[in-house]
N, C-alpha and C positions, 0 to 999 in steps of 0.2 A: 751549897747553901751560902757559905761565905760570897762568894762572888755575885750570887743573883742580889746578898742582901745589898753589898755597896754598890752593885747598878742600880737597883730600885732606887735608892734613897741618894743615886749622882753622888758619892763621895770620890771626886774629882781628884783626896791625893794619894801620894803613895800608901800602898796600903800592903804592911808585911805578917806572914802569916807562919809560924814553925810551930812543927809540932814532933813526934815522933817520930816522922817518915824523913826528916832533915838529920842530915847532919848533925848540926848542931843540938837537936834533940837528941839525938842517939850515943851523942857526945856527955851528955849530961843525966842519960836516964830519964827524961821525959817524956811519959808514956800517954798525956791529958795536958789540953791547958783549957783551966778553967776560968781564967777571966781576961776579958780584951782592954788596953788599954787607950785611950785615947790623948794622942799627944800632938798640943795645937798649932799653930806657924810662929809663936811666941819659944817654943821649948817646953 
């Protein structure tokens, strides 16, 4: 779902995605993430 949505909509940058099945989720106990952040070319 994540992937079709940033084809559909050309979001052309890096776009990172962890959750539970990473490392670093599993590192921290992160079983959900519930909200995406959007961060611009400015920072």
């Amino acid at each position: 779902m994540f992937r079709r949505f940033v084809k559909k909509h050309r979001l052309n940058w890096p776009q990172v995605r962890l959750g539970a099945q990473s490392e670093v989720g599993a590192d921290y106990g992160i079983k959900d993430v519930s909200v995406y952040i959007l961060v611009g070319p400015d920072g």
